[in-house]
CHARMM-style PDB file with segment names, atoms N, HN, CA, C and O in Angstrom:
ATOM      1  N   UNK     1      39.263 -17.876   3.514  1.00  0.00      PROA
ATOM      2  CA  UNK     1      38.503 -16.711   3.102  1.00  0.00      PROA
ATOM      3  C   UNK     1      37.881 -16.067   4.347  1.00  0.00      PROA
ATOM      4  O   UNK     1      37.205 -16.809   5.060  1.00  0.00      PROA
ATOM      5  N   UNK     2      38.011 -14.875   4.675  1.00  0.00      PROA
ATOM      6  HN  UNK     2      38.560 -14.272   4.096  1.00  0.00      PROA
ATOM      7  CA  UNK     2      37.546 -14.218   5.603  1.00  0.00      PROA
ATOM      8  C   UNK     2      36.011 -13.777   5.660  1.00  0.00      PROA
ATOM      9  O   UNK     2      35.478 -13.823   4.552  1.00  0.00      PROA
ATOM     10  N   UNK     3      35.386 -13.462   6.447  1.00  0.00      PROA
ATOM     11  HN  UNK     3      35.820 -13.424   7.347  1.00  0.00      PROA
ATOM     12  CA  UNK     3      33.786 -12.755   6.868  1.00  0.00      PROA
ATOM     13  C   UNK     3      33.584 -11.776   5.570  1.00  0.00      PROA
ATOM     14  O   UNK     3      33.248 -12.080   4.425  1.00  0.00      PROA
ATOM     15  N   UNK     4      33.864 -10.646   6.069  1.00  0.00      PROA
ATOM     16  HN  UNK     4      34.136 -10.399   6.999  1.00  0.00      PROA
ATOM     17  CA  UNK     4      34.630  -9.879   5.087  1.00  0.00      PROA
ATOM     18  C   UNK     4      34.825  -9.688   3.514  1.00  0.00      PROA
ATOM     19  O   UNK     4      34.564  -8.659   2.891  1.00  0.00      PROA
ATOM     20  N   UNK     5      35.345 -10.906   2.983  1.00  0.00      PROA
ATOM     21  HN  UNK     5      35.557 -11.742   3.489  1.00  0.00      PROA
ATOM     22  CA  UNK     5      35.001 -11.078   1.605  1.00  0.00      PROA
ATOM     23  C   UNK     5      33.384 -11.839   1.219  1.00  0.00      PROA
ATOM     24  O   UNK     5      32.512 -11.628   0.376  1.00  0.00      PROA
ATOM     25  N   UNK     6      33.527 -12.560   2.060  1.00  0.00      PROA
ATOM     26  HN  UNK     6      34.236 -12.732   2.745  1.00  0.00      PROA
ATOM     27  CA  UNK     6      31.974 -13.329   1.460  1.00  0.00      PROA
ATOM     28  C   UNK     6      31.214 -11.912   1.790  1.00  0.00      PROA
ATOM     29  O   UNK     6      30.685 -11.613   0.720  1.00  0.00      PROA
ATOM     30  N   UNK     7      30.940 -11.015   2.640  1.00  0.00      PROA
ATOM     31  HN  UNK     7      31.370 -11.258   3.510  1.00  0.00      PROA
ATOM     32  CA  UNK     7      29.895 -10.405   3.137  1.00  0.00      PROA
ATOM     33  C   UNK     7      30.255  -9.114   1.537  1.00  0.00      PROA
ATOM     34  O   UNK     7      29.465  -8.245   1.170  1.00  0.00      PROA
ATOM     35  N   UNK     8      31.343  -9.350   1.034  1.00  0.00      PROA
ATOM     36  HN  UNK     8      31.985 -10.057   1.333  1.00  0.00      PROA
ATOM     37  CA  UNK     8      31.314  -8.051   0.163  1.00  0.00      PROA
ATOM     38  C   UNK     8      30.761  -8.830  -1.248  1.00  0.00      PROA
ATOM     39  O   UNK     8      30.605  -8.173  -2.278  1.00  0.00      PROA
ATOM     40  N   UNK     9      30.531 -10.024  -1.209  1.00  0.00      PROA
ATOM     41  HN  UNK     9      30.658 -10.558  -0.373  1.00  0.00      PROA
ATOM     42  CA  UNK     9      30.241 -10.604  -2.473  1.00  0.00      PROA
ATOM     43  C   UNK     9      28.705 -10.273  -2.576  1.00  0.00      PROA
ATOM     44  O   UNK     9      28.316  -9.682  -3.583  1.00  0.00      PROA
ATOM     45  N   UNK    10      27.887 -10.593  -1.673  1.00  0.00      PROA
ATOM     46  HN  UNK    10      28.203 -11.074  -0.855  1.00  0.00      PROA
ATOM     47  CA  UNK    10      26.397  -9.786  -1.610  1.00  0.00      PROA
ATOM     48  C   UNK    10      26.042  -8.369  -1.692  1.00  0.00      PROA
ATOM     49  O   UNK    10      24.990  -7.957  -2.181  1.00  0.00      PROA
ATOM     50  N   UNK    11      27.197  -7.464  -1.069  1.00  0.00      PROA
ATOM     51  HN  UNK    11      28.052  -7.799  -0.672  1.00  0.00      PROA
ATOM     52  CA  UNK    11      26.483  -5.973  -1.576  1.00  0.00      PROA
ATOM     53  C   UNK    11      26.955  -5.822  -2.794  1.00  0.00      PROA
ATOM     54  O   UNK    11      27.970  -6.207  -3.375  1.00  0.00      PROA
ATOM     55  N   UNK    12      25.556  -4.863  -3.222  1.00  0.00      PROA
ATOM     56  HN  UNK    12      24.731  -4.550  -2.750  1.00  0.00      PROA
ATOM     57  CA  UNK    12      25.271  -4.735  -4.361  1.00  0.00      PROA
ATOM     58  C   UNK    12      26.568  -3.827  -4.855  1.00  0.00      PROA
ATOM     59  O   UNK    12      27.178  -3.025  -4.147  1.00  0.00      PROA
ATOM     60  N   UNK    13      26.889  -4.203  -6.486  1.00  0.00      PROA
ATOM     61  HN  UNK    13      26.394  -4.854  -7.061  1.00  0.00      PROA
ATOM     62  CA  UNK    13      28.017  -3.789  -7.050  1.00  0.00      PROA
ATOM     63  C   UNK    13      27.625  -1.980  -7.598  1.00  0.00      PROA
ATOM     64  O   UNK    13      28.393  -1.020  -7.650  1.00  0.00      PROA
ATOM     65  N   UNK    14      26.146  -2.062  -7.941  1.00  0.00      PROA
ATOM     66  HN  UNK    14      25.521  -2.842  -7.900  1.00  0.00      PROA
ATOM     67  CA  UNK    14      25.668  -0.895  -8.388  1.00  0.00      PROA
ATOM     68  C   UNK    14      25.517   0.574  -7.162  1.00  0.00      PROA
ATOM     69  O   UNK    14      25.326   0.292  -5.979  1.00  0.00      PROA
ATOM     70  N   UNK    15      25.594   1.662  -7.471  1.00  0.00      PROA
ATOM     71  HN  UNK    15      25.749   1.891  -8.432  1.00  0.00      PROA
ATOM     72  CA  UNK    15      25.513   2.509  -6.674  1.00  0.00      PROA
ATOM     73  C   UNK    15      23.971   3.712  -6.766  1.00  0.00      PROA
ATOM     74  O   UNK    15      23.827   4.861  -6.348  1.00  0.00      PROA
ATOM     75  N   UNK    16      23.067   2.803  -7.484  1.00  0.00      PROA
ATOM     76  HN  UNK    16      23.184   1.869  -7.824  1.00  0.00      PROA
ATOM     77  CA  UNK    16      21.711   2.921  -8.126  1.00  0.00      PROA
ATOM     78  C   UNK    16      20.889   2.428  -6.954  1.00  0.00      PROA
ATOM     79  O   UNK    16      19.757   2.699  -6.553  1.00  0.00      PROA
ATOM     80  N   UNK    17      21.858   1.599  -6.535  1.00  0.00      PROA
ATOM     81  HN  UNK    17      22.777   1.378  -6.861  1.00  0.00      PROA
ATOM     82  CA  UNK    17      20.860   0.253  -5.407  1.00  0.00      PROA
ATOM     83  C   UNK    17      20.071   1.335  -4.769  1.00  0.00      PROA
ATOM     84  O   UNK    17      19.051   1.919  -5.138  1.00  0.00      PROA
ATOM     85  N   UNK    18      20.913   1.460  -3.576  1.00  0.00      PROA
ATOM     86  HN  UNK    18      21.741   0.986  -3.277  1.00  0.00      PROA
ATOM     87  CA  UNK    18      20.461   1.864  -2.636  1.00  0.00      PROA
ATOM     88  C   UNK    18      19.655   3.120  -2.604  1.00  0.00      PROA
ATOM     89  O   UNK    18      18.978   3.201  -1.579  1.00  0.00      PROA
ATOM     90  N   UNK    19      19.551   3.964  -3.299  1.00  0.00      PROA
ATOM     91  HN  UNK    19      20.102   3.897  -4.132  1.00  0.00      PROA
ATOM     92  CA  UNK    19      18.491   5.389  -3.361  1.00  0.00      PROA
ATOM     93  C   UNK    19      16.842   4.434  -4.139  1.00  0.00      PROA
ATOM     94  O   UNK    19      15.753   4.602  -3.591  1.00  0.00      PROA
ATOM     95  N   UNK    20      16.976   3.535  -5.373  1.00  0.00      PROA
ATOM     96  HN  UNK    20      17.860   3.398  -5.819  1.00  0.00      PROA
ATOM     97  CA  UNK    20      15.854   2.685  -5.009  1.00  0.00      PROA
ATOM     98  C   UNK    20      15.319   2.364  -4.127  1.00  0.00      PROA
ATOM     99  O   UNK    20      14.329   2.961  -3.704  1.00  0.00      PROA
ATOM    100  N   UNK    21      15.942   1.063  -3.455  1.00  0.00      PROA
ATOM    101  HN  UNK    21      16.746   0.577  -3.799  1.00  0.00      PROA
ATOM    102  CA  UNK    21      15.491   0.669  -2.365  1.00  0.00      PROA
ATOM    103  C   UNK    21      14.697   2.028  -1.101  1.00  0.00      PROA
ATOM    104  O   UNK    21      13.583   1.973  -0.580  1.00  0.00      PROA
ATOM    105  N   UNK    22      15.645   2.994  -0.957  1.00  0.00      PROA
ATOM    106  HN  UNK    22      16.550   3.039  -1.380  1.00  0.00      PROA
ATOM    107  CA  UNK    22      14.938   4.001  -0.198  1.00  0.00      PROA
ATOM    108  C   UNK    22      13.684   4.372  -0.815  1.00  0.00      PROA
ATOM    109  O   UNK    22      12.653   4.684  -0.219  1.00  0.00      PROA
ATOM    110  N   UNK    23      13.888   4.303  -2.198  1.00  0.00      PROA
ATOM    111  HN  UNK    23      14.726   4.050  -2.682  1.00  0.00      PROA
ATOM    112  CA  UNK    23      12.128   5.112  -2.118  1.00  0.00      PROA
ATOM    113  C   UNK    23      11.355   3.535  -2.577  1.00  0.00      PROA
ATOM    114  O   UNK    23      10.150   3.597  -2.331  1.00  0.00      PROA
ATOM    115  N   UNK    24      11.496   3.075  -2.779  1.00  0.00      PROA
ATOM    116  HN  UNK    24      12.475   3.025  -2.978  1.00  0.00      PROA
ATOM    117  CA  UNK    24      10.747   1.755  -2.496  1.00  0.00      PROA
ATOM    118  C   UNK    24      10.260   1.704  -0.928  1.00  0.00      PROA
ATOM    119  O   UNK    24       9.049   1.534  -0.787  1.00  0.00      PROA
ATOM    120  N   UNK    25      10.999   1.820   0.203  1.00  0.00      PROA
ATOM    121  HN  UNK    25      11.983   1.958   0.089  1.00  0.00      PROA
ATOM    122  CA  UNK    25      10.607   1.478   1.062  1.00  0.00      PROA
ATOM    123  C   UNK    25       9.593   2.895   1.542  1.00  0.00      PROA
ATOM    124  O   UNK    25       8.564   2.743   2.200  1.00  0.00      PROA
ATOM    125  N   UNK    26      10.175   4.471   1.007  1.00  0.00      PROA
ATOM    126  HN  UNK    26      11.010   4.595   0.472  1.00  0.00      PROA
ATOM    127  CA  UNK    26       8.965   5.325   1.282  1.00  0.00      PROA
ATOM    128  C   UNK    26       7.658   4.961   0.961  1.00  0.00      PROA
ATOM    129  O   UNK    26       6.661   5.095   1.671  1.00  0.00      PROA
ATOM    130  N   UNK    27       7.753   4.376  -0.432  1.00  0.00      PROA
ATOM    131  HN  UNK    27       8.562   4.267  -1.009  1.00  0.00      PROA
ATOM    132  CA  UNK    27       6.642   4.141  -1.331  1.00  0.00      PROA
ATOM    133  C   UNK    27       5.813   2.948  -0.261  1.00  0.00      PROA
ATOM    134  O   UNK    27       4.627   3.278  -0.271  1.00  0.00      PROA
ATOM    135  N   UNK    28       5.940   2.111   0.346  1.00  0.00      PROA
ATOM    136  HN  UNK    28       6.903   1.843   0.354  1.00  0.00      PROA
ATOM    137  CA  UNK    28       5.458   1.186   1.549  1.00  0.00      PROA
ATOM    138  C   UNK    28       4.857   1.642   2.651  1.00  0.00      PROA
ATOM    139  O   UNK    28       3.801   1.372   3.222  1.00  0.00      PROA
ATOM    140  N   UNK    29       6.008   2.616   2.896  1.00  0.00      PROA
ATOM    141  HN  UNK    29       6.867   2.835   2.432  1.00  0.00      PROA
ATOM    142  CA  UNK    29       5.542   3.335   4.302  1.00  0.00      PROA
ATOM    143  C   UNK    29       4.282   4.478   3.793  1.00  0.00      PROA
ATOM    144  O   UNK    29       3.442   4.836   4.619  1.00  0.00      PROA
ATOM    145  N   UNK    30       4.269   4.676   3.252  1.00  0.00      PROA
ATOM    146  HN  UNK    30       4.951   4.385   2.581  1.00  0.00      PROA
ATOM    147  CA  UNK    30       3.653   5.749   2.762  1.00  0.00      PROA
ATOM    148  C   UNK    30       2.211   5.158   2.165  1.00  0.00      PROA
ATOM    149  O   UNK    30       1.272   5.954   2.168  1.00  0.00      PROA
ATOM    150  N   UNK    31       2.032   4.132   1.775  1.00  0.00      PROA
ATOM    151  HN  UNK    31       2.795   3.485   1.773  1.00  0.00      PROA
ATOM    152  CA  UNK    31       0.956   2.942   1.568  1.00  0.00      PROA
ATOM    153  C   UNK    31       0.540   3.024   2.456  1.00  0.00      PROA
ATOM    154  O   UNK    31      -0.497   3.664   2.630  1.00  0.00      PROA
ATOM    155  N   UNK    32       1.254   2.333   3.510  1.00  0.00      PROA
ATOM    156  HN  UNK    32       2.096   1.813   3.368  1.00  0.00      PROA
ATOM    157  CA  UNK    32       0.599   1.661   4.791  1.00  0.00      PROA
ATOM    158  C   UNK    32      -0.135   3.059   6.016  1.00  0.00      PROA
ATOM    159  O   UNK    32      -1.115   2.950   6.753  1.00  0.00      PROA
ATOM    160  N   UNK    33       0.721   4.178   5.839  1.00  0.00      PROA
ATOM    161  HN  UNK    33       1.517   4.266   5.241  1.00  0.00      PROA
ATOM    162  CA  UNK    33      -0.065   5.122   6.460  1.00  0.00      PROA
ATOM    163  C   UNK    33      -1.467   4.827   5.829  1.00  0.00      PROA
ATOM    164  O   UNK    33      -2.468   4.586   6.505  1.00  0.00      PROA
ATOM    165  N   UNK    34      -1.435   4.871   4.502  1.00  0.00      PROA
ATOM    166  HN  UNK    34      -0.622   5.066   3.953  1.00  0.00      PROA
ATOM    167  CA  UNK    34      -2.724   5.668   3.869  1.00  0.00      PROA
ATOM    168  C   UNK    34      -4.035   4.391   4.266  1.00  0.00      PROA
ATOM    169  O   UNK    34      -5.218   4.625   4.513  1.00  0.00      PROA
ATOM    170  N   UNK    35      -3.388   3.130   4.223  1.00  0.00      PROA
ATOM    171  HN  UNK    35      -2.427   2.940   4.022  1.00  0.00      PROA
ATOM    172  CA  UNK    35      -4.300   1.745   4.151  1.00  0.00      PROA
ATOM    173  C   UNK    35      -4.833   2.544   5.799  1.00  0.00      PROA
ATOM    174  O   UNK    35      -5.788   3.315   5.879  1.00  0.00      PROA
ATOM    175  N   UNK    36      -4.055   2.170   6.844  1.00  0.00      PROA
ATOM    176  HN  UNK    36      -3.279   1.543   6.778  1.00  0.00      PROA
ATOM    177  CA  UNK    36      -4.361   2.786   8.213  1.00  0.00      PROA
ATOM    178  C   UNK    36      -5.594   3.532   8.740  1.00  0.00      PROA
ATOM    179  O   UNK    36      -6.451   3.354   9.606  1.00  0.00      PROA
ATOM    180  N   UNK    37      -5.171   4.778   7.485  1.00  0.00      PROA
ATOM    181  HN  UNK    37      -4.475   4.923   6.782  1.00  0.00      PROA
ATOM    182  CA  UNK    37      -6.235   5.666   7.520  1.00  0.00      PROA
ATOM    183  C   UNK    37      -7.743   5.556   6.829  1.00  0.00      PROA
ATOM    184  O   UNK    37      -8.724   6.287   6.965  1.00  0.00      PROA
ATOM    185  N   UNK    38      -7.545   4.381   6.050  1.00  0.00      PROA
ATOM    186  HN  UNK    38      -6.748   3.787   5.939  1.00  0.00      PROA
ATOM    187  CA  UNK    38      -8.718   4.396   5.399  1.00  0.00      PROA
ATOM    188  C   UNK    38      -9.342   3.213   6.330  1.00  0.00      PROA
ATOM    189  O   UNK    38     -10.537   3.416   6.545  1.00  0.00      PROA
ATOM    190  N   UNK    39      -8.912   2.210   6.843  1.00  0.00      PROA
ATOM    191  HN  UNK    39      -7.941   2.045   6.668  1.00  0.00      PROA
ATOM    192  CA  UNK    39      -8.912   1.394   7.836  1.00  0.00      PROA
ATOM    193  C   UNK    39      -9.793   1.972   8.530  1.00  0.00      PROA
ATOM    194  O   UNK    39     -10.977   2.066   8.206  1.00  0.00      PROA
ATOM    195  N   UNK    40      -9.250   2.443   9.623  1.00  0.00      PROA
ATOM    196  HN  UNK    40      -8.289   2.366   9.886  1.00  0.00      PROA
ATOM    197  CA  UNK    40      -9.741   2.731  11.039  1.00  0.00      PROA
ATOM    198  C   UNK    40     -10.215   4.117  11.215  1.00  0.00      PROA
ATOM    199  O   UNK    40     -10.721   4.317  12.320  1.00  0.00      PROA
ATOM    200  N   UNK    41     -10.170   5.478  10.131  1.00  0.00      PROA
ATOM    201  HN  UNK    41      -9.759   5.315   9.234  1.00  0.00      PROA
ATOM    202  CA  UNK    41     -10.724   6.258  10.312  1.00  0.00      PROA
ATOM    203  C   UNK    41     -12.106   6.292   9.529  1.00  0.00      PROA
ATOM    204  O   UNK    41     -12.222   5.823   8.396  1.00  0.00      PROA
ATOM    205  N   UNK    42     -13.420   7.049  10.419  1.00  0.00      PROA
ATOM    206  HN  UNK    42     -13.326   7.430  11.339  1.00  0.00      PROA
ATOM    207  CA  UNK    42     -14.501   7.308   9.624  1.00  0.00      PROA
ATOM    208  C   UNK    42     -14.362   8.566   9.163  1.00  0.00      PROA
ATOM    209  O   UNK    42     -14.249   9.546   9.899  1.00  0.00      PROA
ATOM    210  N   UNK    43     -14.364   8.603   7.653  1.00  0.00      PROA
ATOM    211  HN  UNK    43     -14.455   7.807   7.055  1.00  0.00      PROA
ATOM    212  CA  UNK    43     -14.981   9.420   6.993  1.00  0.00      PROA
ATOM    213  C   UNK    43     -15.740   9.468   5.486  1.00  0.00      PROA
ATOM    214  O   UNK    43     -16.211   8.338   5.618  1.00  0.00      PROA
ATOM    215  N   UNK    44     -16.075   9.752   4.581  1.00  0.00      PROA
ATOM    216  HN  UNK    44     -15.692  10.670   4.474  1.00  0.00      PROA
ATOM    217  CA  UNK    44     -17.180   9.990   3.588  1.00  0.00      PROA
ATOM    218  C   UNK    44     -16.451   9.129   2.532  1.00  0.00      PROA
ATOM    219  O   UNK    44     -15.248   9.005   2.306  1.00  0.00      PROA
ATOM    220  N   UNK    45     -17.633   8.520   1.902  1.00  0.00      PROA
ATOM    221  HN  UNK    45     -18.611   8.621   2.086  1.00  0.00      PROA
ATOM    222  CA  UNK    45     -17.412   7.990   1.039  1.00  0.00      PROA
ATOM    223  C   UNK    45     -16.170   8.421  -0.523  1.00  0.00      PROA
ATOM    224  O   UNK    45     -15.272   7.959  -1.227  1.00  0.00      PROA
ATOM    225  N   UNK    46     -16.807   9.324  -0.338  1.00  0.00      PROA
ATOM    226  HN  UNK    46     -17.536   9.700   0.234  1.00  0.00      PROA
ATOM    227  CA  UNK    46     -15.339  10.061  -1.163  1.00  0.00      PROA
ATOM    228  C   UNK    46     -14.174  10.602  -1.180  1.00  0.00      PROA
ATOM    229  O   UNK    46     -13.546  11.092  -2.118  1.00  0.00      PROA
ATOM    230  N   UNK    47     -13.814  10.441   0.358  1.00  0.00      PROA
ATOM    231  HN  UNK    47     -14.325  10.044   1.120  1.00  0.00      PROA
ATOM    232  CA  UNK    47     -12.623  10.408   1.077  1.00  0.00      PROA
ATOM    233  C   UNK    47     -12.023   9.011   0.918  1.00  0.00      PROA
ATOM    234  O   UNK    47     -10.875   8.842   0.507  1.00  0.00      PROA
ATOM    235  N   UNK    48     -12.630   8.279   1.170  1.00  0.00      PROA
ATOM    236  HN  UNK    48     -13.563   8.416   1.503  1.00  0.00      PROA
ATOM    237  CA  UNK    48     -11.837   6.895   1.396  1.00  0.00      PROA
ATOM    238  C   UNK    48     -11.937   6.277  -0.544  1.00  0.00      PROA
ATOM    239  O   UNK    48     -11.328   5.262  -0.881  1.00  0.00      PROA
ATOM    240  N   UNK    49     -12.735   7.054  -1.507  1.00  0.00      PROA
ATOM    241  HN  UNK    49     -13.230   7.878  -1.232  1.00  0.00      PROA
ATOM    242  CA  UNK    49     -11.734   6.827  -2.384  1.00  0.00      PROA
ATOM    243  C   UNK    49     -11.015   7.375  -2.838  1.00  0.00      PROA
ATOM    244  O   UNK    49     -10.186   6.812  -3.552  1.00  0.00      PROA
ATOM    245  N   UNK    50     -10.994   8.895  -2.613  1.00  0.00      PROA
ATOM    246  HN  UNK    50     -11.668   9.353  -2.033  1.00  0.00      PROA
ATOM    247  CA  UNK    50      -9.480   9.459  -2.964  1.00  0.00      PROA
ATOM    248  C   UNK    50      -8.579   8.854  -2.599  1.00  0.00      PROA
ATOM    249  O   UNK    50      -7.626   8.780  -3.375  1.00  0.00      PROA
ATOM    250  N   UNK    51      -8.483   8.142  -1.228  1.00  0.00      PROA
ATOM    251  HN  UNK    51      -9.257   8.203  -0.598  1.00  0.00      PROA
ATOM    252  CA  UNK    51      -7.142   7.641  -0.606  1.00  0.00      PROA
ATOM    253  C   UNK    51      -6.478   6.429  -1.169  1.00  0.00      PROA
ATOM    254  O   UNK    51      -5.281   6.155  -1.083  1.00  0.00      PROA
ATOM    255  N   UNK    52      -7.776   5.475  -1.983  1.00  0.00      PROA
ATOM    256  HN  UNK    52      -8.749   5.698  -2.053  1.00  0.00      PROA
ATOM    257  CA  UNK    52      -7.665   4.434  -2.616  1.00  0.00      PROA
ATOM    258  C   UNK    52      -7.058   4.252  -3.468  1.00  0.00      PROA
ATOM    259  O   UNK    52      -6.476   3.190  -3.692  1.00  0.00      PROA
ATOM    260  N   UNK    53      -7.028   5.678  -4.467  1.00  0.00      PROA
ATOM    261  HN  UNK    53      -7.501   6.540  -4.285  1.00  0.00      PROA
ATOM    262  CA  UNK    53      -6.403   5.899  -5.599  1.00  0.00      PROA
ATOM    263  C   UNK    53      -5.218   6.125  -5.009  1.00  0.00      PROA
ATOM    264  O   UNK    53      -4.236   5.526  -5.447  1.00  0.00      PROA
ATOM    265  N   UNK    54      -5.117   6.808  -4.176  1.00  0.00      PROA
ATOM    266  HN  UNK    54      -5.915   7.294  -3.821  1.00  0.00      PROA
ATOM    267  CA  UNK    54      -3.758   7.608  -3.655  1.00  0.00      PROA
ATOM    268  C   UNK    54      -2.755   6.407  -3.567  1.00  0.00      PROA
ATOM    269  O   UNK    54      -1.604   6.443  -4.002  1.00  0.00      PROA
ATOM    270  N   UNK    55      -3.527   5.008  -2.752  1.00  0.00      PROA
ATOM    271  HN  UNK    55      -4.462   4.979  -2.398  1.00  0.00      PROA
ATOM    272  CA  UNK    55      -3.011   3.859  -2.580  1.00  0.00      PROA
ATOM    273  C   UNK    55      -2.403   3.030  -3.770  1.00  0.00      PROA
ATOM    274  O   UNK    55      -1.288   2.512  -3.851  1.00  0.00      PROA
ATOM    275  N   UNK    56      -3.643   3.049  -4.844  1.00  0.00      PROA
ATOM    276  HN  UNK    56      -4.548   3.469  -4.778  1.00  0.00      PROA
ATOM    277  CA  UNK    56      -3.234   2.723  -6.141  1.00  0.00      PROA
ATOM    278  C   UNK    56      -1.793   2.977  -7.104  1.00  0.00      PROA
ATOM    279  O   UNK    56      -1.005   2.224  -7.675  1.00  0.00      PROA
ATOM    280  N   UNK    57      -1.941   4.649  -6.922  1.00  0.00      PROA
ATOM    281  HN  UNK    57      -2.581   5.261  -6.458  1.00  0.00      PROA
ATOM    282  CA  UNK    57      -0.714   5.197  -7.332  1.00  0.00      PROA
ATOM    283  C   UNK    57       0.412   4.836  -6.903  1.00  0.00      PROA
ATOM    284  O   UNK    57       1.467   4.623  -7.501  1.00  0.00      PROA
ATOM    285  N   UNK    58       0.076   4.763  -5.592  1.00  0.00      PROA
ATOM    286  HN  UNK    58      -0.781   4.936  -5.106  1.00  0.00      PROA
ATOM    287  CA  UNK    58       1.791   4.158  -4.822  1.00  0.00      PROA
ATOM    288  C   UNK    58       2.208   2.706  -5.310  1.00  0.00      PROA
ATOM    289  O   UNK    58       3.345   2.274  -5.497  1.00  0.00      PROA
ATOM    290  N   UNK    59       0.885   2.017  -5.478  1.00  0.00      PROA
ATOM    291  HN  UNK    59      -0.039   2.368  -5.326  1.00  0.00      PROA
ATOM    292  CA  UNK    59       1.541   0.339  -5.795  1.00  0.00      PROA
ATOM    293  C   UNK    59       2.184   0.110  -7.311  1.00  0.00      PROA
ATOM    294  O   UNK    59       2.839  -0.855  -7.708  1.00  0.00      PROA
ATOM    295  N   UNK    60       1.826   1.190  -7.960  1.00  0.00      PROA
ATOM    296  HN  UNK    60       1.294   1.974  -7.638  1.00  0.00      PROA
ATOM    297  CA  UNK    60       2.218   1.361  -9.616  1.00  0.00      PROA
ATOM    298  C   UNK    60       3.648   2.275  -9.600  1.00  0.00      PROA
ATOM    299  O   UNK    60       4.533   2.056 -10.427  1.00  0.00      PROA
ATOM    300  N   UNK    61       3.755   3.206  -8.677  1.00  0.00      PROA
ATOM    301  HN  UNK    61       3.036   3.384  -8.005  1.00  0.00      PROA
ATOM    302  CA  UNK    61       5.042   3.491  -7.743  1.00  0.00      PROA
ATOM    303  C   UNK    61       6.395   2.461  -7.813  1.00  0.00      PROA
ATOM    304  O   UNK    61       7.454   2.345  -8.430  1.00  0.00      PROA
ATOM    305  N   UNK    62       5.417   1.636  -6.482  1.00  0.00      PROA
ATOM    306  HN  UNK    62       4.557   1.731  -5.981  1.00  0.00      PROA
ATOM    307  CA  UNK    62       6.242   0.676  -6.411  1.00  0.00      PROA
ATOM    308  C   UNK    62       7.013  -0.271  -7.123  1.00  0.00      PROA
ATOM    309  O   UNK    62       8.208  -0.561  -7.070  1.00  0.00      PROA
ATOM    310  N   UNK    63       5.889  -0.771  -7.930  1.00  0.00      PROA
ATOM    311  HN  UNK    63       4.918  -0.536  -7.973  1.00  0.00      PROA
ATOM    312  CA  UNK    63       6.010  -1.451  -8.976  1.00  0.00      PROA
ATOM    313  C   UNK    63       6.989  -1.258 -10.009  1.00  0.00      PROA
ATOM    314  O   UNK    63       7.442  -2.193 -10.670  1.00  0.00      PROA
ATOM    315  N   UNK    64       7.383   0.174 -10.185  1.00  0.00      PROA
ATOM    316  HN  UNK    64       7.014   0.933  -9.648  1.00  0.00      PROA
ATOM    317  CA  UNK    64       8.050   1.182 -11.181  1.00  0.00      PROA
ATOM    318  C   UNK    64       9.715   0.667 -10.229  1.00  0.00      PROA
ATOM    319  O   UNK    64      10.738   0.201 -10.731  1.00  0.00      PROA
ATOM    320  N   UNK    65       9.527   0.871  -9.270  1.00  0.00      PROA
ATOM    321  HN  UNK    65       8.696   1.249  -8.862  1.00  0.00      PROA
ATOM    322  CA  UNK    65      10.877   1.079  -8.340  1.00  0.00      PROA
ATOM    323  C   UNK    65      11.493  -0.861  -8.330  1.00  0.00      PROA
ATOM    324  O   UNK    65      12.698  -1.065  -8.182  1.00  0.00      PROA
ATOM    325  N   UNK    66      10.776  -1.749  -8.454  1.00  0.00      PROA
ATOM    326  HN  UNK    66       9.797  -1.583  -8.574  1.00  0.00      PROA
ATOM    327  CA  UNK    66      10.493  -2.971  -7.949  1.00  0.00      PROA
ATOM    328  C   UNK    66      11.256  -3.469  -9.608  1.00  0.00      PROA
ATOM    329  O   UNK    66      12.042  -4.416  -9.635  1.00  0.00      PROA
ATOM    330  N   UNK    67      10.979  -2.884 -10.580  1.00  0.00      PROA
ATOM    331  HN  UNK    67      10.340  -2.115 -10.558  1.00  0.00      PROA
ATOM    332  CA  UNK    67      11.558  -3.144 -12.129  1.00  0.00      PROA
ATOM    333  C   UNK    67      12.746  -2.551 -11.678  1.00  0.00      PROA
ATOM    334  O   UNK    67      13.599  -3.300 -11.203  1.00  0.00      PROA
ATOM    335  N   UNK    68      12.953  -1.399 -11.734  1.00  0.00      PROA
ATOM    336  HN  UNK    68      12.260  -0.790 -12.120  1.00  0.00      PROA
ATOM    337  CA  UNK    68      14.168  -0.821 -11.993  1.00  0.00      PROA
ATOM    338  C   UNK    68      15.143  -1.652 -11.037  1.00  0.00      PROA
ATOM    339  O   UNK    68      16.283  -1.763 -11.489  1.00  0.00      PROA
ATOM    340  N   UNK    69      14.901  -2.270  -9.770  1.00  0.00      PROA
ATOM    341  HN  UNK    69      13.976  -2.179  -9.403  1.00  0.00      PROA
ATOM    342  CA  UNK    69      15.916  -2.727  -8.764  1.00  0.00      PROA
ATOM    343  C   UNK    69      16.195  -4.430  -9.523  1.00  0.00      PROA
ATOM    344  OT1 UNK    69      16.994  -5.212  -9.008  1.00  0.00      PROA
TER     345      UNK     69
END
């Protein structure tokens, strides 16, 4: 059995996969900006919870993307 076949037995058979996975991984990147910013920048108390929520939303996002895969 060649490289080749074993390596085709792991990718995924579906063609759904992969546009998930992409916004799964936006949905991360896009977290981690926001954690960053609430992190290490000062600003007002009601800034850093808008962003919280903003954060929130993305993990229920994720979560959404994380079922479907």
């Amino acid at each position: 059995m060649k490289i080749n076949e074993v390596l085709k037995f792991f990718v995924p058979k579906d063609n759904d996969f992969f546009p998930l996975f992409d916004g799964q991984s936006k949905c991360i990147l896009k977290a981690s900006e926001l954690l960053m910013e609430l992190i290490l920048e000062k600003k007002p108390i009601e800034t850093k919870l808008s962003i919280f929520t903003q954060i929130k939303d993305l993990e229920h996002e994720g979560d959404s993307f994380t079922q479907k895969i």
